[in-house]
TIBAMAR-486214 format. One line per field, with one value per residue: residue number from 1; x, z, y of N, C-alpha, C in turn. Coordinates in steps of 0.05 Angstrom, whole numbers, padded with zeros to 5 digits. Each point is the difference from the previous one (the first is absolute). Layout:
BEGIN
sese <- (NUM	...)
n.xx <- (X	...)
n.zz <- (Z	...)
n.yy <- (Y	...)
ca.xx <- (X	...)
ca.zz <- (Z	...)
ca.yy <- (Y	...)
c.xx <- (X	...)
c.zz <- (Z	...)
c.yy <- (Y	...)
***
This chain:
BEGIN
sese <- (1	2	3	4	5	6	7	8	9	10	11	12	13	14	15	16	17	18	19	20	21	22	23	24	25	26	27	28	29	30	31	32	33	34	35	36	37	38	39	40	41	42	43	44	45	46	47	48	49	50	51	52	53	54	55	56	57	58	59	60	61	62	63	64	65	66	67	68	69	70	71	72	73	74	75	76	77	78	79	80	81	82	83	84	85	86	87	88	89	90	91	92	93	94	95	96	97	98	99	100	101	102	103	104	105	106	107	108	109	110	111	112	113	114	115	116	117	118	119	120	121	122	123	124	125	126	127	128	129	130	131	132	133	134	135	136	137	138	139	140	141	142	143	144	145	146	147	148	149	150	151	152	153	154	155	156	157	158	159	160	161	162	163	164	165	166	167	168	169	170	171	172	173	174	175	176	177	178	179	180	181	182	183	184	185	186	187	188	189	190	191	192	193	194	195	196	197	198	199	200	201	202	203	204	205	206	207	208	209	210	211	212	213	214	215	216	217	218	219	220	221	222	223	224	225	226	227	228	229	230	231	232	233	234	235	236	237	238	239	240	241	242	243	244	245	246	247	248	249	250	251	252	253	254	255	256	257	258	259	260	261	262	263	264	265	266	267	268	269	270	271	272	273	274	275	276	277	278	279	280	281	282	283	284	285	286	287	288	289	290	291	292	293	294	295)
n.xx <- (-00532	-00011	00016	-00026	00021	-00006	-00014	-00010	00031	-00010	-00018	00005	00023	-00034	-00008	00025	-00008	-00022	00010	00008	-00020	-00021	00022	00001	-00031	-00006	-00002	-00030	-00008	00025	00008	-00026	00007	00022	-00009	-00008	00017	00013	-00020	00002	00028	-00017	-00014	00002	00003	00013	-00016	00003	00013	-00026	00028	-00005	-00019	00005	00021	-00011	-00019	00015	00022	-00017	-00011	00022	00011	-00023	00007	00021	-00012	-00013	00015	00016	-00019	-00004	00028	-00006	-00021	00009	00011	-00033	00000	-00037	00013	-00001	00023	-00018	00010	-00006	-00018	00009	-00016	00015	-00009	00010	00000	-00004	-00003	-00001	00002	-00008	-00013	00017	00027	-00010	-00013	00025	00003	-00018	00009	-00010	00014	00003	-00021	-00003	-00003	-00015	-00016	00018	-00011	00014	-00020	00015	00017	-00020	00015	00026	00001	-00036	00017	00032	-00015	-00017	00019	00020	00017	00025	00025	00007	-00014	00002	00032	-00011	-00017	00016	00009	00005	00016	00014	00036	-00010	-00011	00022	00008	-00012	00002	00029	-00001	-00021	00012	00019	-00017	00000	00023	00000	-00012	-00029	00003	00025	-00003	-00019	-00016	-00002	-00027	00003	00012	00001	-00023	00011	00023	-00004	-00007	00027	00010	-00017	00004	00023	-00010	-00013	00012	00020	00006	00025	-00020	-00023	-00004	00005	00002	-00019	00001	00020	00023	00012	-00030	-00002	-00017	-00014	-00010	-00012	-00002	00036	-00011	-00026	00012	-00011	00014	00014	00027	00002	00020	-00015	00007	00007	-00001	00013	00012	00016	-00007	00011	00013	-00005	00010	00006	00017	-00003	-00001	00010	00019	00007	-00018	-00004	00023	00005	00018	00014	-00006	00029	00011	00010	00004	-00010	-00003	-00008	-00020	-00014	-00012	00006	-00032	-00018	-00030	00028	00009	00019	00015	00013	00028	00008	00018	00011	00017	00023	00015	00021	-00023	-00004	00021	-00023	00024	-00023	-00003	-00018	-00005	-00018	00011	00022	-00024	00017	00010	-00013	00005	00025	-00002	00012	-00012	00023	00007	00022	00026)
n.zz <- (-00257	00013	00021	00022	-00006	-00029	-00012	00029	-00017	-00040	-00003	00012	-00013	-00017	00016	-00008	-00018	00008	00025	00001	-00009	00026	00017	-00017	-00007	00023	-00013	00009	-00025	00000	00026	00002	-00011	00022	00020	-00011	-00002	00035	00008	-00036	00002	00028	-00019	-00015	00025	00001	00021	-00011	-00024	00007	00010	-00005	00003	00027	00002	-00012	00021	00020	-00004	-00013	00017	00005	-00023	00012	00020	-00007	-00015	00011	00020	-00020	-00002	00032	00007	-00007	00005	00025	-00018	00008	00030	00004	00008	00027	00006	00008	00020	-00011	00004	00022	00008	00015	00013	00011	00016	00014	00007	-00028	00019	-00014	-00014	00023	-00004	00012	00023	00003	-00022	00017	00018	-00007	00013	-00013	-00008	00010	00023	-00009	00000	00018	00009	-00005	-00019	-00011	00009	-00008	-00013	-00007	00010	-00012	-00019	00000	-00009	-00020	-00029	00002	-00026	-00003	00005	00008	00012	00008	00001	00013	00027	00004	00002	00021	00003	00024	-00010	-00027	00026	00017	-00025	-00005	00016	-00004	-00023	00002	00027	-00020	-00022	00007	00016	00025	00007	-00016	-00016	00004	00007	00016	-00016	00022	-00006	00030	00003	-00013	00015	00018	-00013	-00009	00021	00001	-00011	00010	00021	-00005	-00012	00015	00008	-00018	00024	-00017	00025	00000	-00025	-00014	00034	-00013	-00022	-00010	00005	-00007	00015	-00005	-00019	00002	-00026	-00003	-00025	-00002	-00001	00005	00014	00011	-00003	00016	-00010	00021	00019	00015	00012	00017	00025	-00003	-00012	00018	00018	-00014	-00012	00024	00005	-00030	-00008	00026	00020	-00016	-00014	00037	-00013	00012	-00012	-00001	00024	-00014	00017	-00007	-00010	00010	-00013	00012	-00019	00023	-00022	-00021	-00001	-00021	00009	-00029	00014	00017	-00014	00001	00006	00008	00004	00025	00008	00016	00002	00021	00011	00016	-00006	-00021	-00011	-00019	-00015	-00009	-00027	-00007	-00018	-00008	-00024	-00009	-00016	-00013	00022	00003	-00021	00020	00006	00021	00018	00003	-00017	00015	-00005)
n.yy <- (01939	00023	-00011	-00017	-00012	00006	-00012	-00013	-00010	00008	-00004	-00022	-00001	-00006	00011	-00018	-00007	00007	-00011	-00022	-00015	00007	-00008	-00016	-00004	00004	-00018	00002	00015	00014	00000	00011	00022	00014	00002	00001	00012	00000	00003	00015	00020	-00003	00008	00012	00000	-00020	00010	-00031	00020	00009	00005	00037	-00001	00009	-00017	-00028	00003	-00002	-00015	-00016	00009	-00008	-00018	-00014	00006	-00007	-00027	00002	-00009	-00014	-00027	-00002	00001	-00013	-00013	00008	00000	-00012	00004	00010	00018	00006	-00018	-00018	-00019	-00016	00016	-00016	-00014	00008	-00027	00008	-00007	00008	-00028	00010	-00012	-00016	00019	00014	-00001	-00023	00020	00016	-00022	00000	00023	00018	00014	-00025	-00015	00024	-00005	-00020	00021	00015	-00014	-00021	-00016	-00012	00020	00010	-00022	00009	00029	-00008	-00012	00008	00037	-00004	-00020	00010	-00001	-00018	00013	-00026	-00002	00025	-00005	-00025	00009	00022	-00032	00003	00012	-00008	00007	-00007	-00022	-00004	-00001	-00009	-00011	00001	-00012	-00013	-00004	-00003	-00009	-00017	00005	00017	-00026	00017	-00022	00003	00027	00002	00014	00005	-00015	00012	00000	-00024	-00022	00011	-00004	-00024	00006	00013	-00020	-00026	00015	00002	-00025	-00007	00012	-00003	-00007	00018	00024	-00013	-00003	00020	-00018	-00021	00018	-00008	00012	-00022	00001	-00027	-00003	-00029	00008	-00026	00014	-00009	00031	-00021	00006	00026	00014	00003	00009	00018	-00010	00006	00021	-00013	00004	00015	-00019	-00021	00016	00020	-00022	-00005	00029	00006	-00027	-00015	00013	00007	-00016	-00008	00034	-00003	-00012	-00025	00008	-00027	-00008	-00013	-00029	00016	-00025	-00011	00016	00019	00000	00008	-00016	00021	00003	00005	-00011	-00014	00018	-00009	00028	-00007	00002	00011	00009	-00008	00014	-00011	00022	-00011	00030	-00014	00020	00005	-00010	-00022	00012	-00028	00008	-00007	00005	-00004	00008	-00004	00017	00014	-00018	-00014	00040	-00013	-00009	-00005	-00037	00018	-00014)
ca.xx <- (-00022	00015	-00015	-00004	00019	00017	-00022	00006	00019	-00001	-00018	00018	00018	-00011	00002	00022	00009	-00015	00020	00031	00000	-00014	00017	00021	-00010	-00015	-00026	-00016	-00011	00024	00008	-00019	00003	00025	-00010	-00014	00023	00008	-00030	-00001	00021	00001	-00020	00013	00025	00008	00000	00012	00034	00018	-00001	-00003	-00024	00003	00031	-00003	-00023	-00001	00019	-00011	-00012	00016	-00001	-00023	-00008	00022	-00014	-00025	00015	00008	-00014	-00015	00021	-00003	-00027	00000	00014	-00019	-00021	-00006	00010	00012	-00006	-00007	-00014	-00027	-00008	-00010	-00010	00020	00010	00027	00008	00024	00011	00007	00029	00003	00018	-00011	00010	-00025	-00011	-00005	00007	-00032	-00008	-00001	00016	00015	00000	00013	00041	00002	00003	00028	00015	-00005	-00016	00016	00003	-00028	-00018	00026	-00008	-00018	00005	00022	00009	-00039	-00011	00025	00014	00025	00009	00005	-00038	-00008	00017	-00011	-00030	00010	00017	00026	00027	-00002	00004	-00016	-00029	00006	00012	-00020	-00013	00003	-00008	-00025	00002	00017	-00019	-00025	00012	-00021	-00024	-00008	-00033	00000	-00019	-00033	-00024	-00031	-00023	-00011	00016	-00011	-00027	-00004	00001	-00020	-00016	00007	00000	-00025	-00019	00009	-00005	-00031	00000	00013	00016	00018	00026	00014	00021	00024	00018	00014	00022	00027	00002	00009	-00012	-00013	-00024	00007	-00024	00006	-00030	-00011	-00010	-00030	-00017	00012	00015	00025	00020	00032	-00004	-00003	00021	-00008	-00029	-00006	-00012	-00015	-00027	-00013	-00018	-00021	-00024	00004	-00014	-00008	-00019	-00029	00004	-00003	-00020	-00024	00010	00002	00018	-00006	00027	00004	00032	00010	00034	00009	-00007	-00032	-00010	-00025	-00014	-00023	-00010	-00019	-00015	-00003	00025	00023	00005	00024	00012	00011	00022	00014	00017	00003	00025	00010	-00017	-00042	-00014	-00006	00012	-00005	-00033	00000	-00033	00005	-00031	00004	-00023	00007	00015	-00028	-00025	00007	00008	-00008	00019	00020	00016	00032	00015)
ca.zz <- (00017	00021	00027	00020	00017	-00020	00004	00023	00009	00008	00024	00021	-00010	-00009	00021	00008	-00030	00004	00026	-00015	-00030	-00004	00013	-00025	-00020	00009	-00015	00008	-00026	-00014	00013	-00007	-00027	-00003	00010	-00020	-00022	00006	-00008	-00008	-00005	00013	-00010	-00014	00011	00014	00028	00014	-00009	00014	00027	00016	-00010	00002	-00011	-00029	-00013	00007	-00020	-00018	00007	00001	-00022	-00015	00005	-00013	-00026	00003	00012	-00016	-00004	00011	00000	-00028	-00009	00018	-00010	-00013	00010	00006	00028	00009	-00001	00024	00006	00014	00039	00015	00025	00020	00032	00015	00031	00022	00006	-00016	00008	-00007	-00022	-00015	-00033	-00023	00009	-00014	-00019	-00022	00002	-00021	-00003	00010	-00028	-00022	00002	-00015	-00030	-00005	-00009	-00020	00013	00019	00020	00008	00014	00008	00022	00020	00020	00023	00020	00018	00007	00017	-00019	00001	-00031	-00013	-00017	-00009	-00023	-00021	-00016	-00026	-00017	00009	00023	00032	00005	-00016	00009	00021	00000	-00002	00028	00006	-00014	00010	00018	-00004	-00026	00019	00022	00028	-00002	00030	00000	00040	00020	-00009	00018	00018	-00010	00019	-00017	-00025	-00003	00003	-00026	-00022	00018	00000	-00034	-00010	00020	-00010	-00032	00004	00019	-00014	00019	00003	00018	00022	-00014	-00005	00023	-00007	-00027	00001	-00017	-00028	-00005	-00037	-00012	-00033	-00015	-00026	-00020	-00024	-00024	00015	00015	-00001	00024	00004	-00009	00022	00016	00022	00016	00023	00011	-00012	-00018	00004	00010	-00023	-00006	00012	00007	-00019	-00016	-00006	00015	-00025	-00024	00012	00016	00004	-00003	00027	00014	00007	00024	-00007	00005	-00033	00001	00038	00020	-00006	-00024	-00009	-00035	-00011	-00027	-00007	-00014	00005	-00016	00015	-00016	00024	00030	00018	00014	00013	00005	00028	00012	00021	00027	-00006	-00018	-00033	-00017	-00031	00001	-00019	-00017	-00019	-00014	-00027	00001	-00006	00020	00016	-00014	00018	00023	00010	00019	-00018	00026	-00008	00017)
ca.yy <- (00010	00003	-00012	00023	00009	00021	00028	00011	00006	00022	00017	00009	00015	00022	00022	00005	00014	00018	00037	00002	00015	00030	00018	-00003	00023	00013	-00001	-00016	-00012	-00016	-00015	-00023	-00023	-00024	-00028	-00009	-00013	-00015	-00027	-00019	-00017	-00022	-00021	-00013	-00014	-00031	-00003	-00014	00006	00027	-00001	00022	00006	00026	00016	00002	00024	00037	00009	00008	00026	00019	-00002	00014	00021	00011	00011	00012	00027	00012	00014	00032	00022	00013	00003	00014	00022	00002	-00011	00018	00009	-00018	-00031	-00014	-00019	-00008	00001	-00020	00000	-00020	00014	-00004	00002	00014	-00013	-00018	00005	-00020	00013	00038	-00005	-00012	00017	00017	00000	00006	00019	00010	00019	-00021	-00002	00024	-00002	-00030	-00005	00011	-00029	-00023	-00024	-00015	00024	-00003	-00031	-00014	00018	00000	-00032	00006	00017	-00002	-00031	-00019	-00019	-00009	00007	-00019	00003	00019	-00002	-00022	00011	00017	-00011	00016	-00021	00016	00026	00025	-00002	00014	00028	00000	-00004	00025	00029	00010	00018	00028	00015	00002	00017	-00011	-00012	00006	-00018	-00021	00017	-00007	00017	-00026	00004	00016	00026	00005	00014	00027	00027	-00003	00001	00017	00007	00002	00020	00023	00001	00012	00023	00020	00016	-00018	00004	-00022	-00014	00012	00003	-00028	-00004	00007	00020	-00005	-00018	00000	-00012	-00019	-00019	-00021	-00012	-00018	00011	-00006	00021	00027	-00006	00018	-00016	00010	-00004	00022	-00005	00020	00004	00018	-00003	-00024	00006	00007	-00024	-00024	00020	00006	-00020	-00036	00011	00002	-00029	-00031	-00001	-00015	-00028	-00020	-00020	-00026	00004	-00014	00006	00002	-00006	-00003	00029	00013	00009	-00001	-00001	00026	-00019	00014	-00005	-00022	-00015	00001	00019	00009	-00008	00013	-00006	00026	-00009	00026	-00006	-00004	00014	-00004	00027	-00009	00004	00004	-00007	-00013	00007	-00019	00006	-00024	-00013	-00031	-00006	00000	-00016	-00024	00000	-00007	-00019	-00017	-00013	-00008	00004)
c.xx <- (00010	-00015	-00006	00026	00025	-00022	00009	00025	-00009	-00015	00013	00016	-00008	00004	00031	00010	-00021	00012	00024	-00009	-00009	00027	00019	-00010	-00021	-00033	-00011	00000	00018	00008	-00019	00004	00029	-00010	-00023	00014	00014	-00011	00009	00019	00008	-00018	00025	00033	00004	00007	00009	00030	00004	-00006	-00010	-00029	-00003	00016	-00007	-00028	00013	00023	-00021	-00017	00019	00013	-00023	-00007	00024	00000	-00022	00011	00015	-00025	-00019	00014	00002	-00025	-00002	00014	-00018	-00022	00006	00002	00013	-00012	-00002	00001	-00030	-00009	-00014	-00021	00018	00009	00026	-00007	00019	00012	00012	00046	00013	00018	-00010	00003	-00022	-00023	-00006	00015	-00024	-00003	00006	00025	00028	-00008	00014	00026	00017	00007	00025	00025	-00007	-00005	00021	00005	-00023	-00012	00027	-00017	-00013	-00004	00012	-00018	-00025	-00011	00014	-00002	00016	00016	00007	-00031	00000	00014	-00009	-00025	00009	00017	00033	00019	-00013	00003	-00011	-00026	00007	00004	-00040	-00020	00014	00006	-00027	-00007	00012	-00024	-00020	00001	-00010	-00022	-00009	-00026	-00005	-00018	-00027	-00003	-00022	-00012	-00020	00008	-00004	-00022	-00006	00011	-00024	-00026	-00010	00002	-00027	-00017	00021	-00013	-00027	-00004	00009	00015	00027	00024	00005	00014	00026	00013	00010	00014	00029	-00002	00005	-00018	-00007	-00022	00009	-00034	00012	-00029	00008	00003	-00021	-00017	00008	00022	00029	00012	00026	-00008	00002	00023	-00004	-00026	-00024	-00015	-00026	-00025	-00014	-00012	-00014	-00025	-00010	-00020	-00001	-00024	-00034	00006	-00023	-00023	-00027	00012	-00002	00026	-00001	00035	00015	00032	00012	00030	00008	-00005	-00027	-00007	-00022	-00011	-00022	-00023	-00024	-00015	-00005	00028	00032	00005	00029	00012	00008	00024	00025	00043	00012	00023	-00006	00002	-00023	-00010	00003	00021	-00017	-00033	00004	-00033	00007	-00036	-00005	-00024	00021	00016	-00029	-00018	-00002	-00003	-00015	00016	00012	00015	00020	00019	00026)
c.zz <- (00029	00024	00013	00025	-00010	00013	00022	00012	-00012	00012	00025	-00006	-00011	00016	00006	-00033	-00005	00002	-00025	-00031	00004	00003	-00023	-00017	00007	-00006	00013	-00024	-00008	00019	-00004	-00031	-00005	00021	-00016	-00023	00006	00010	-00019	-00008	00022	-00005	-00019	00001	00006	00020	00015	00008	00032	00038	00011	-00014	00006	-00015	-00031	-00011	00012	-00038	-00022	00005	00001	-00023	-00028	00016	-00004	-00031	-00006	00018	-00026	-00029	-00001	-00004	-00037	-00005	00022	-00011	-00021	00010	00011	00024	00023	00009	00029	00004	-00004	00018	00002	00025	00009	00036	00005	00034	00017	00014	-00014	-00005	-00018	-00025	-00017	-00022	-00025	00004	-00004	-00030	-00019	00002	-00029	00000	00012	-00034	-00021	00007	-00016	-00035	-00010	-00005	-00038	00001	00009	00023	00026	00001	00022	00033	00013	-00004	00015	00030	00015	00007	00016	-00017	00008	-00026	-00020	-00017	-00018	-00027	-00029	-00012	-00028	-00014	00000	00019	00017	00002	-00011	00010	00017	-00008	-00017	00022	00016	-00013	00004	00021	00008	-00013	00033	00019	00019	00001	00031	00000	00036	00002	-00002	00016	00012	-00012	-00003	-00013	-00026	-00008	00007	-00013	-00020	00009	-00010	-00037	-00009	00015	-00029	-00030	00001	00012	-00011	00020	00011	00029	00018	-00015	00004	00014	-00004	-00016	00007	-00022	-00025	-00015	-00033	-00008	-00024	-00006	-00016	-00011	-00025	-00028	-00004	00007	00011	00034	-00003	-00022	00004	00021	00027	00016	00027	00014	-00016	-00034	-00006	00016	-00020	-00018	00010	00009	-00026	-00017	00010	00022	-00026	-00003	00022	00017	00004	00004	00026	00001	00009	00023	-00008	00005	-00034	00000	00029	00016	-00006	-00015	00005	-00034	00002	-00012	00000	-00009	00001	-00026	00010	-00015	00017	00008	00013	00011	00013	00008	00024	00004	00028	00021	-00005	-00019	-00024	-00016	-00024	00015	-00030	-00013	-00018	-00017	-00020	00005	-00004	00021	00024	-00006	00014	00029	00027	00022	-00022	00031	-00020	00023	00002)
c.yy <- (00001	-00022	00016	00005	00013	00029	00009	00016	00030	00018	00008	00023	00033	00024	00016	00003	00018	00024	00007	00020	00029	00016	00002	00025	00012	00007	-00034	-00021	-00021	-00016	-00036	-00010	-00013	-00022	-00015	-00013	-00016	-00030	-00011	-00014	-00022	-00022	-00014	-00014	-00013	00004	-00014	-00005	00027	-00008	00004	00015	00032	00018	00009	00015	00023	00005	00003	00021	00026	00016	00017	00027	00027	00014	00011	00042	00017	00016	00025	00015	00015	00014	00029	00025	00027	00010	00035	00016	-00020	-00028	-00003	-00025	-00016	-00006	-00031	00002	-00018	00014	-00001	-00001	00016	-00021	-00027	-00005	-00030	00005	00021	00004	-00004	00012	00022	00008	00007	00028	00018	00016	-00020	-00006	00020	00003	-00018	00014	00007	-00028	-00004	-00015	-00018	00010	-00015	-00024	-00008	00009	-00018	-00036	-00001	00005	-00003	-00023	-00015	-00019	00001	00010	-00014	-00011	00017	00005	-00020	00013	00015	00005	00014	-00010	00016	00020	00021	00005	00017	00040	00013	00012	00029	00033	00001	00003	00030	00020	00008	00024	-00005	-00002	00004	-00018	-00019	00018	-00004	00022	-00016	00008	00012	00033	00005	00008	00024	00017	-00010	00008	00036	00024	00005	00021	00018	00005	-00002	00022	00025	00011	-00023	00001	-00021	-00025	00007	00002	-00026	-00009	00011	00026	00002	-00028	00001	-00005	-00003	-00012	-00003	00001	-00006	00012	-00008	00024	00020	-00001	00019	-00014	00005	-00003	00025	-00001	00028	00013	00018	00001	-00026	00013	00017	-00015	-00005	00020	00012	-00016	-00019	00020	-00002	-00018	-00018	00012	-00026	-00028	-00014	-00006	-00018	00002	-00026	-00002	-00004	-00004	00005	00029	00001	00018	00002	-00003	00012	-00009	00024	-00016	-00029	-00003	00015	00021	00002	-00031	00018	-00015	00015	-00016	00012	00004	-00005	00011	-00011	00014	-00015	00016	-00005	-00015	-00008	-00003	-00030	00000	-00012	-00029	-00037	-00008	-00010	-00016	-00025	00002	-00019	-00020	-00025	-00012	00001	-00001	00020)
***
């Protein structure tokens, strides 16, 4: 039976295998059920044998969230048009300088860059590179020497290529293209949008096979405003924009009726202009949505 000062260590801890597991598999659901697993295999440990209390829940979290990664990756080979993230309500800051890294590791088009790794690939990365692990940690967590942690760590920077996640669009900027999408998709009039998207901008929904929705992804101005003046202009008539942060950028959750039918989300380059716009409709991805404490 656990003490209240077993308990407390993990709680404490909860929030930071929380971050670690969503960014591993990208799913809200699962992440909570490898921390959940890892509860109980700390229940059931002789706590009093381990030094390092952090060291030893983040490895077992790390671990379970590996098998479970291999898992999806199969079961994913299945799954109806294209795959998304699960959208979070989570803030990020413009002056959050303490550790960007861990910052903007939540953003969505930072998650999809992730999936081009291997789960090892992909836990070795974001203990190293987001958590500031030590390689020597990071090698024991997965059961490996150094140097194979090390060559780990950099073939998934290589998979990765230039990471443009340091850059933030202000906030300020943001809201005003969303500001902006939504005058365009109630409005049916897409010209004053269409000065804020890049040229080779995309659109991605995720429904799962759930519910009706694209299943290629859009590519370029030109076609992405034809969508949005075409079909979501009829699909999100009448709906409510809930204004929100979605995985550290500004979003919005779609709702009819008082039930969530949408996430919204947007990605930028490095003038401010939206490279992807992210739909997320998959009713089981949206069934949690909401403010979450992770780290």
């Amino acid at each position: 039976m656990l003490s209240t000062k077993d308990t407390r260590i993990f709680e404490d801890a909860r929030p930071r295998l929380l971050g670690l597991a969503y960014r591993v598999l990208g799913s809200l659901a699962d992440a909570e059920d490898a921390v959940q697993d890892t509860f109980v295999k700390w229940a059931q440990t002789d706590r009093a044998a381990i030094n390092n209390p952090a060291s030893y829940l983040t490895t077992l979290c790390t671990r379970r969230c590996i098998d479970l990664l291999r898992s999806a990756n199969r079961s994913r080979v299945d799954y109806v048009g294209a795959w998304l993230p699960e959208p979070i309500q989570k803030t990020m800051h413009d002056d959050a300088e303490d550790n960007p890294a861990l910052e903007n590791s939540l953003k969505t088009a930072f998650l999809l860059m992730l999936q081009r790794l291997s789960p090892k690939e992909r836990a070795a990365y974001l203990l190293h590179e987001v958590f500031d692990t030590p390689y020597g940690d990071v090698a024991a967590m997965l059961q490996i020497r150094e140097p194979a942690c090390r060559k780990l760590v950099s073939r998934a920077k290589s998979n990765l290529g230039k990471d443009h996640s340091r850059y933030r669009t202000p906030a300020r900027q943001q809201g005003e293209l969303l500001h902006a999408f939504e005058e365009a998709v109630t409005s049916g009039d897409m010209t004053p949008l269409a000065g804020l998207l890049s040229a080779d901008v995309r659109l991605t929904a995720d429904g799962g096979g759930k519910v009706p929705t694209l299943l290629a992804e859009l590519h370029g101005v030109a076609e992405v405003t034809a969508f949005l003046s075409n079909s979501l202009h009829g699909y999100w008539h009448g709906h409510v924009w809930d204004k929100v942060d979605i995985n550290g950028q500004r979003g919005a959750v779609i709702r009819d009726a008082g039930k969530t039918t949408a996430s919204l989300s947007f990605a930028y380059d490095e003038q401010g202009k939206v490279t992807h716009i992210y739909i997320v409709r998959n009713p089981q991805k949206l069934a949690s949505l909401g403010a979450v404490e992770i780290h």
